[in-house]
C-alpha positions in Angstrom: -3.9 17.0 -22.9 -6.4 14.6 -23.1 -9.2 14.0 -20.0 -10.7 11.1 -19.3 -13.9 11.1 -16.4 -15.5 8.3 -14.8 -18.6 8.1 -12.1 -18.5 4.7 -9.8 -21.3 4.3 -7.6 -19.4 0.9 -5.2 -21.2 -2.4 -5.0 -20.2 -1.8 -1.1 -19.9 0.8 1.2 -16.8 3.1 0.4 -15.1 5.9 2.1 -12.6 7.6 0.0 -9.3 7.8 2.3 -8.7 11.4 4.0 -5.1 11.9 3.8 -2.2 11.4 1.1 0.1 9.9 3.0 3.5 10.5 4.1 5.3 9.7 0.9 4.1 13.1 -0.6 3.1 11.4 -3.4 -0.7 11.8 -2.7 -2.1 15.7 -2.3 -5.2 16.3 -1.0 -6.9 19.7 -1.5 -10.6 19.8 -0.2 -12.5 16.5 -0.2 -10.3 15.9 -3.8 -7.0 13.4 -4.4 -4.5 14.2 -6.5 -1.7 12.0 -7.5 0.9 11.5 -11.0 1.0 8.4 -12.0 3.3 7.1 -15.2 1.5 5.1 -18.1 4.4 3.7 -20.2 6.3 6.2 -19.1 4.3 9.1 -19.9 3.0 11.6 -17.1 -0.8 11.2 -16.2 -2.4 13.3 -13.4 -5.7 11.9 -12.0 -8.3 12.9 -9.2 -10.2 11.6 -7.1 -13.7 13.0 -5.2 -16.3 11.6 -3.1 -19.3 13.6 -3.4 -21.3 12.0 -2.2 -21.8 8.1 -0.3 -22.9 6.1 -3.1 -20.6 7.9 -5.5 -16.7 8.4 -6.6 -15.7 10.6 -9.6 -12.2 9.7 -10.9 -10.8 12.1 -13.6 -7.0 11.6 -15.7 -5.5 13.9 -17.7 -2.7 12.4 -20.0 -1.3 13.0 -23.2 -3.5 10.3 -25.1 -6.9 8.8 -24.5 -5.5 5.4 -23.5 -3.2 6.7 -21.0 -5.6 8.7 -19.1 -8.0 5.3 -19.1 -5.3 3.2 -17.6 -4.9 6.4 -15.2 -7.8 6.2 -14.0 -7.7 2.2 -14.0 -4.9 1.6 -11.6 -6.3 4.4 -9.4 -9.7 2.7 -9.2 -8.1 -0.8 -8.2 -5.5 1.4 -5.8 -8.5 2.9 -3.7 -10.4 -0.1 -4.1 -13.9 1.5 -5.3 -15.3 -1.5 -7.2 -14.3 -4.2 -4.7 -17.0 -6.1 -2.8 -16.5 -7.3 0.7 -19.5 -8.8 1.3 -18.2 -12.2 1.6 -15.9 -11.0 4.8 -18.6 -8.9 6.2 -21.3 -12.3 6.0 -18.0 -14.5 7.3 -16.9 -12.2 10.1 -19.7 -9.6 11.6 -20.3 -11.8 14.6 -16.7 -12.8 15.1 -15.4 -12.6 18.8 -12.3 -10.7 17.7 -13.3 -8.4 14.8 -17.1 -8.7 14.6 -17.6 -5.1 16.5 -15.6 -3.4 13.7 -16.6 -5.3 11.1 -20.4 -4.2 11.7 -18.8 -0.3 12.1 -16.7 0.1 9.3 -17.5 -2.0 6.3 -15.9 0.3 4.1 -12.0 -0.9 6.1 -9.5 -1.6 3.5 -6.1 -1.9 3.0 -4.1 0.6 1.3 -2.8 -0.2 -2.1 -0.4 1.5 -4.4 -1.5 1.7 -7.7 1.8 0.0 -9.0 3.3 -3.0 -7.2 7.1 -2.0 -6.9 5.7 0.8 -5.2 4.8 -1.3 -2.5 7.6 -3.4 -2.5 10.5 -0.3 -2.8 8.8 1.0 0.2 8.4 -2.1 2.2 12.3 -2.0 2.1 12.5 1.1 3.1 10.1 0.6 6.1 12.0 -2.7 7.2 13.1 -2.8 10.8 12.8 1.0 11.6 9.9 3.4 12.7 7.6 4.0 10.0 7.9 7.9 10.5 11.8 7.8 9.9 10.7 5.2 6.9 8.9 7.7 5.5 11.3 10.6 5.4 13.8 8.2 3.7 11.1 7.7 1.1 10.2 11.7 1.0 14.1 12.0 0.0 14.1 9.6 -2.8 10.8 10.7 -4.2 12.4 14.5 -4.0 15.9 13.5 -5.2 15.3 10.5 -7.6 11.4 10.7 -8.3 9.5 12.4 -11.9 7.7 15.4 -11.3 4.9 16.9 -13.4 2.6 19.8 -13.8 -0.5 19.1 -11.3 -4.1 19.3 -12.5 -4.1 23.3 -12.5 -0.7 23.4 -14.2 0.4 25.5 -11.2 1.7 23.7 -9.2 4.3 20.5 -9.4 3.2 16.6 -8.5 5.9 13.7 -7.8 5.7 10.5 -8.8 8.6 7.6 -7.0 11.3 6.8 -9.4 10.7 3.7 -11.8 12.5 0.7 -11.4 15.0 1.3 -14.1 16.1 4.7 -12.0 16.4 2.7 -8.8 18.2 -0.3 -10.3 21.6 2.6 -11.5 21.3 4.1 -8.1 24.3 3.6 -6.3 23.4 2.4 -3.0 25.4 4.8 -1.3 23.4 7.5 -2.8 20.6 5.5 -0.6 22.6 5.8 2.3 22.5 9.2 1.9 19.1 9.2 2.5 19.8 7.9 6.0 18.6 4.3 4.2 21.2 1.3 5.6 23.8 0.0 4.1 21.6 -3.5 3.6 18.7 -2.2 3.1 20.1 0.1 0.1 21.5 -2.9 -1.4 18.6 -4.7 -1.1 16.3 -1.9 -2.1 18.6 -1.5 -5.9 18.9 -5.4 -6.1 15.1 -5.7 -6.5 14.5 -2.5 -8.3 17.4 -4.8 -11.0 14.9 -7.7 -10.8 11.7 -5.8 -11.8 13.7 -3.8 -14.1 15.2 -7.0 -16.4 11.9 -8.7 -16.1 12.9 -11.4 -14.0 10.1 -10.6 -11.9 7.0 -9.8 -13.1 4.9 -7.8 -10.4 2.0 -8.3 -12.5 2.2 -11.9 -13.5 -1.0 -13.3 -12.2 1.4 -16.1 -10.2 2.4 -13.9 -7.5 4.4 -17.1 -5.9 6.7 -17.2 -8.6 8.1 -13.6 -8.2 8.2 -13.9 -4.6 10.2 -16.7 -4.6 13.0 -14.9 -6.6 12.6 -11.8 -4.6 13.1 -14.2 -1.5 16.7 -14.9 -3.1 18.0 -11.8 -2.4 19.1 -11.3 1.1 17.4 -8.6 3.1 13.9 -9.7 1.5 12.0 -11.6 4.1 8.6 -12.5 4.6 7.5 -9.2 6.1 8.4 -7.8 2.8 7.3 -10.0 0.6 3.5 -9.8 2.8 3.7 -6.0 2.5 3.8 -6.2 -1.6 1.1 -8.8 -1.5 -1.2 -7.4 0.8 -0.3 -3.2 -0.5 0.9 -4.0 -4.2 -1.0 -6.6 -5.6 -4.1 -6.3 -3.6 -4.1 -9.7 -1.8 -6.5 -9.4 1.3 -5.4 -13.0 2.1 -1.9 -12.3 3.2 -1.2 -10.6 6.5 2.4 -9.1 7.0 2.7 -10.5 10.2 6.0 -9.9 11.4 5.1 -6.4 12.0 5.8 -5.4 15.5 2.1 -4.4 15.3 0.7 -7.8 15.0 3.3 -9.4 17.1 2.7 -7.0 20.2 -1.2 -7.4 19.3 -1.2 -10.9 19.4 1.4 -11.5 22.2 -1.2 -9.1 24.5 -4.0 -11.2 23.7 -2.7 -14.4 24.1 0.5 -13.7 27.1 -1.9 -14.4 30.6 -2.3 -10.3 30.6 1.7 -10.0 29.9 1.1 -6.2 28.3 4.4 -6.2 27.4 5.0 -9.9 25.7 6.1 -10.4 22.2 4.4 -13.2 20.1 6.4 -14.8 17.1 6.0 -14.4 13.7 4.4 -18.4 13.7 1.9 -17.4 16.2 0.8 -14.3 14.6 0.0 -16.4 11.3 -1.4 -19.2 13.4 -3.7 -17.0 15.4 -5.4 -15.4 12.3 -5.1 -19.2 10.5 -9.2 -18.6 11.5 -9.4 -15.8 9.0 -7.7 -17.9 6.0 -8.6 -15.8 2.8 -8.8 -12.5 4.1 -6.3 -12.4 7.0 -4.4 -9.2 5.3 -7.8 -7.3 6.7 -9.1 -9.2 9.2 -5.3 -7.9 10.8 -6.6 -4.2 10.3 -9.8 -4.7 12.2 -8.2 -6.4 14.9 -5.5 -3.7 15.2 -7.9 -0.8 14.8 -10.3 -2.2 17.7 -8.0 -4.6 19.7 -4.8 -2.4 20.0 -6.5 0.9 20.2 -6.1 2.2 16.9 -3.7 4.9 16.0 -0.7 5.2 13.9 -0.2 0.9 13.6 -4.2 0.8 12.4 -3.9 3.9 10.1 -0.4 3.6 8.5 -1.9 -0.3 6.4 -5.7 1.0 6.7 -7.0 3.2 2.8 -9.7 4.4 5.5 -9.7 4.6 9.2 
């Protein structure tokens, strides 16, 4: 195996996330990440560390030299180590809303997936239900359907979600299985077709295009589709705001003292119009601040 090592010190102020999530895709062991990821179809382990605040050490281990690079590649844009905020923090540290947690936690970012059907497969998966039921259903397919390799110490056994190719000649019963619904197992195999032909390009630098095709197929709304921008392909301008998150969020703060009021979808987007370019995070500081925090603020949030 080949290892490939790289020291970032961020442009901005970074905290490396502290748990792996509820997939069980992402192990933590001490202050360290460890995660298999799939280069062109070939197993790649990386790490992750934070030693210290102005520095992240990212490590890959991969059968060739230019597997292990992308490794480490996707990882860095995933956790988001090289990005710069400082445009949002100058925008938005005095804002009425988000100001107070803007000033506190610079380092707030949305989670990513360091490939976009990732997000997307998921963001089925977590339509309409509670995220911790979601996230059984997606332990169960990552068990049943997902690749598995050798972790760093070659003692123990990483898991990696199931490519697009494997989802697309999953019967969606087998789905159902998984206590996925009937719908949302045909939806989840329709797009996993999609990405696998090539009709939709997850990558494409015209992320409009592909989201209009994914739109086609019924059971993919515009939570979805908000959920792959904002998770997948790293767009901080697009806020998945038919989440019952935002809408009980914003139907608190704008319902006369209502606790229990319900905005729409509309007024979600046209309450954080004021944000326009980074709405996708300016949602996770008002969640983590305005609605108290918790599970809504943690499960879209790399660092809470």
């Amino acid at each position: 195996m080949v290892e490939v090592r790289r020291e970032i010190r961020p442009a901005w102020p970074y905290r490396l996330p502290r748990g792996g999530g509820m997939d069980g895709v992402v192990r933590r062991r001490g202050r360290v990440l460890e995660r298999l990821l799939h280069v062109e179809g070939r197993p790649a382990v990386v790490r992750a560390a934070q030693p210290a605040a102005d520095r992240v050490v990212l490590g890959a281990r991969a059968e060739r030299h230019d597997l292990a690079e992308e490794a480490v590649g996707r990882m860095v844009r995933a956790l988001g180590v090289e990005e710069h905020l400082g445009g949002f923090y100058d925008r938005f540290r005095d804002d009425p809303l988000i100001g107070r947690s803007v000033r506190r936690r610079p380092y707030l970012r949305p989670s990513c997936r360091p490939e976009p059907f990732e997000a997307l497969a998921w963001a089925v998966c977590e339509q309409l239900i509670e995220y911790e039921r979601a996230a059984a259903i997606e332990r169960r397919i990552v068990v049943r359907l997902g690749r598995r390799a050798p972790g760093w110490d070659g003692a123990t056994t990483l898991r990696d979600l199931p490519d697009a190719a494997t989802l697309a000649g999953v019967a969606p019963a087998v789905l159902q299985s998984f206590d996925l619904a009937a719908g949302r197992a045909l939806a989840l195999v329709r797009v996993a077709k999609e990405v696998a032909a090539g009709r939709v390009d997850l990558h494409a630098a015209d992320h409009e295009q592909g989201w209009r095709r994914l739109r086609r197929i019924p059971g993919i709304g515009s939570w979805t589709i908000a959920v792959l921008a904002l998770h997948g392909q790293g767009r901080h301008d697009v806020l998945p705001a038919g989440d019952l998150a935002y809408l009980k969020l914003v139907g608190r703060l704008t319902g006369d003292g209502d606790p229990r009021r319900r905005a729409t979808e509309e007024e979600v987007l046209a309450f954080f119009a004021p944000y326009e370019g980074w709405a996708g995070l300016a949602g996770l500081h008002a969640l983590g601040w305005r609605a108290g925090g918790g599970a809504a603020a943690t499960r879209f949030a790399a660092a809470a």
